[in-house]
N, C-alpha and C positions, 0 to 999 in steps of 0.2 A: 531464403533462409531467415527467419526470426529470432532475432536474441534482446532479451530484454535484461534491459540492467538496474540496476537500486542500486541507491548510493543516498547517505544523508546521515548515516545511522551512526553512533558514539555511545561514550561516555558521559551521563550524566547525572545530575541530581534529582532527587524528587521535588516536585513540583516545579520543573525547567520544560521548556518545549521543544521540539524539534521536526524538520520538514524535511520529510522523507520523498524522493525521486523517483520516478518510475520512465527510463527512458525505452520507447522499440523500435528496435530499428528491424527492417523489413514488414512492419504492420503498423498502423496508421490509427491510433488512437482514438481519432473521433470518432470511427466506423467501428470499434469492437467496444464491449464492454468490458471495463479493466478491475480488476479487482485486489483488495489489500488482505493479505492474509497475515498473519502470524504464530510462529511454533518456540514454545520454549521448554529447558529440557525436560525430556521422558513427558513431554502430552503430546498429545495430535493438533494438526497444523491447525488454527480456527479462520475465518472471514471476520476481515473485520469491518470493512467498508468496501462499494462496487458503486461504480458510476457507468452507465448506457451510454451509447453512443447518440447520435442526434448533437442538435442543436443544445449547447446547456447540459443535458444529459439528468437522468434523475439518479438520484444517490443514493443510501440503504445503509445502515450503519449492525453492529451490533448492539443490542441493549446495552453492554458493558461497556462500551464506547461510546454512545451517544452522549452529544453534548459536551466533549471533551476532543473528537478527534473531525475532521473538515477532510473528505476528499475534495481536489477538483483538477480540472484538465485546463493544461492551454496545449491549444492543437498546432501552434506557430512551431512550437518546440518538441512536437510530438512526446508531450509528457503527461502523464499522472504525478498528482503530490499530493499525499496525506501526510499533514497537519496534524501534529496531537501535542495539545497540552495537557497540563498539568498531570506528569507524569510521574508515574507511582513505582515502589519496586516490582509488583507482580507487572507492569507492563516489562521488566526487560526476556527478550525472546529474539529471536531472526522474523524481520519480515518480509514477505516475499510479496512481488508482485506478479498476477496471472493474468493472460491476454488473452482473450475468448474468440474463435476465431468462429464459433462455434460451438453448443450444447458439449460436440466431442470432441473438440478439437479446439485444445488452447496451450499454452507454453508460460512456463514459469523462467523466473528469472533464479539467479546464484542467494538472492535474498543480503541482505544488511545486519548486522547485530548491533542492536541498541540493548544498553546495557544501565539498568537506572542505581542509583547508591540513595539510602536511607540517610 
Protein backbone atom coordinates (compact mmCIF):
# COMPACT_ATOMS: atom_id res chain seq x y z
CA UNK A 1 0.00 0.00 0.00
CA UNK A 2 1.24 3.62 -0.88
CA UNK A 3 0.51 6.61 1.13
CA UNK A 4 2.29 9.62 0.57
CA UNK A 5 2.35 12.53 2.90
CA UNK A 6 3.19 16.64 2.75
CA UNK A 7 3.90 18.33 5.39
CA UNK A 8 5.97 21.72 5.39
CA UNK A 9 3.13 24.13 4.71
CA UNK A 10 1.98 27.34 7.12
CA UNK A 11 1.39 30.67 7.54
CA UNK A 12 3.37 33.11 5.99
CA UNK A 13 4.29 36.36 4.71
CA UNK A 14 5.02 37.68 1.37
CA UNK A 15 8.14 37.42 0.10
CA UNK A 16 9.23 34.52 2.97
CA UNK A 17 10.14 30.91 1.76
CA UNK A 18 9.29 27.67 2.60
CA UNK A 19 10.31 23.90 2.02
CA UNK A 20 7.66 21.71 1.44
CA UNK A 21 7.92 17.63 2.05
CA UNK A 22 6.97 14.99 0.13
CA UNK A 23 7.43 11.67 2.15
CA UNK A 24 6.29 7.71 0.33
CA UNK A 25 6.06 5.33 2.02
CA UNK A 26 5.41 1.97 0.06
CA UNK A 27 7.09 3.48 -3.32
CA UNK A 28 10.58 4.52 -3.49
CA UNK A 29 11.21 7.85 -4.91
CA UNK A 30 14.14 7.58 -7.04
CA UNK A 31 12.38 5.06 -9.36
CA UNK A 32 9.03 7.03 -9.96
CA UNK A 33 8.62 10.42 -11.08
CA UNK A 34 7.26 12.65 -8.29
CA UNK A 35 5.29 15.53 -8.89
CA UNK A 36 4.13 19.08 -7.10
CA UNK A 37 0.97 20.25 -7.77
CA UNK A 38 -1.14 22.78 -6.30
CA UNK A 39 -5.20 23.88 -5.95
CA UNK A 40 -6.43 26.92 -4.47
CA UNK A 41 -9.99 27.83 -3.82
CA UNK A 42 -12.68 27.30 -6.71
CA UNK A 43 -9.72 26.50 -9.53
CA UNK A 44 -8.37 23.30 -10.61
CA UNK A 45 -5.50 21.65 -9.22
CA UNK A 46 -2.19 22.99 -11.50
CA UNK A 47 1.55 21.02 -11.71
CA UNK A 48 3.90 22.90 -10.50
CA UNK A 49 7.16 21.09 -10.58
CA UNK A 50 7.92 17.08 -11.47
CA UNK A 51 11.33 15.47 -11.18
CA UNK A 52 12.16 11.65 -12.99
CA UNK A 53 13.62 9.15 -11.54
CA UNK A 54 17.15 8.12 -12.37
CA UNK A 55 20.19 9.31 -11.18
CA UNK A 56 19.85 13.33 -10.42
CA UNK A 57 16.62 13.03 -12.12
CA UNK A 58 15.48 15.96 -14.71
CA UNK A 59 13.06 18.59 -13.36
CA UNK A 60 10.28 20.79 -15.30
CA UNK A 61 8.94 23.65 -13.58
CA UNK A 62 5.86 25.73 -14.51
CA UNK A 63 6.50 29.04 -16.33
CA UNK A 64 4.83 30.72 -13.30
CA UNK A 65 7.14 29.20 -11.05
CA UNK A 66 10.18 29.14 -12.63
CA UNK A 67 13.02 30.73 -11.11
CA UNK A 68 11.41 31.10 -7.79
CA UNK A 69 10.56 27.37 -6.69
CA UNK A 70 13.65 24.28 -6.65
CA UNK A 71 12.40 20.72 -6.72
CA UNK A 72 14.75 17.92 -5.49
CA UNK A 73 15.03 14.49 -4.03
CA UNK A 74 17.10 12.76 -1.51
CA UNK A 75 16.57 9.09 -1.93
CA UNK A 76 18.30 8.29 1.67
CA UNK A 77 15.04 9.70 3.07
CA UNK A 78 12.86 8.65 0.49
CA UNK A 79 11.66 12.34 -0.19
CA UNK A 80 10.75 14.95 -2.57
CA UNK A 81 11.01 18.82 -1.49
CA UNK A 82 10.03 21.80 -3.32
CA UNK A 83 11.50 24.91 -2.26
CA UNK A 84 9.84 28.11 -3.22
CA UNK A 85 10.66 31.50 -2.57
CA UNK A 86 9.60 34.52 -2.51
CA UNK A 87 6.24 34.06 -1.96
CA UNK A 88 3.46 35.94 -2.99
CA UNK A 89 -0.37 36.05 -2.04
CA UNK A 90 -1.67 34.30 -5.18
CA UNK A 91 0.78 31.47 -4.28
CA UNK A 92 -1.46 30.55 -1.08
CA UNK A 93 -3.40 27.03 -2.21
CA UNK A 94 -2.96 23.27 -0.92
CA UNK A 95 -0.21 21.46 -2.36
CA UNK A 96 -0.20 18.05 -3.03
CA UNK A 97 2.20 15.73 -3.98
CA UNK A 98 1.71 12.75 -6.82
CA UNK A 99 3.77 9.54 -7.13
CA UNK A 100 3.74 8.02 -10.74
CA UNK A 101 3.81 4.64 -10.61
CA UNK A 102 3.00 4.87 -13.88
CA UNK A 103 1.30 7.12 -17.06
CA UNK A 104 -2.06 5.44 -15.04
CA UNK A 105 -1.22 4.64 -12.04
CA UNK A 106 -0.10 7.15 -9.35
CA UNK A 107 -1.37 8.22 -5.86
CA UNK A 108 -1.66 11.58 -4.28
CA UNK A 109 -1.05 12.49 -0.96
CA UNK A 110 -3.86 14.43 1.77
CA UNK A 111 -1.83 17.78 0.38
CA UNK A 112 -0.46 20.96 2.89
CA UNK A 113 -2.07 24.41 3.12
CA UNK A 114 0.21 27.24 2.64
CA UNK A 115 -1.32 30.11 3.31
CA UNK A 116 0.75 33.68 2.31
CA UNK A 117 -0.51 37.34 3.98
CA UNK A 118 0.18 40.71 2.03
Amino acid sequence: QVQIVESGGGMVRAGESLRLSCVARGATVSINTIGWYRQAPGEERTKIATITSGTGGVTTYANSMKGRCTISRDNAKNTVYLQINSLKPEDTAVYYCKVFRSATVYYWGQGTQVTVSS
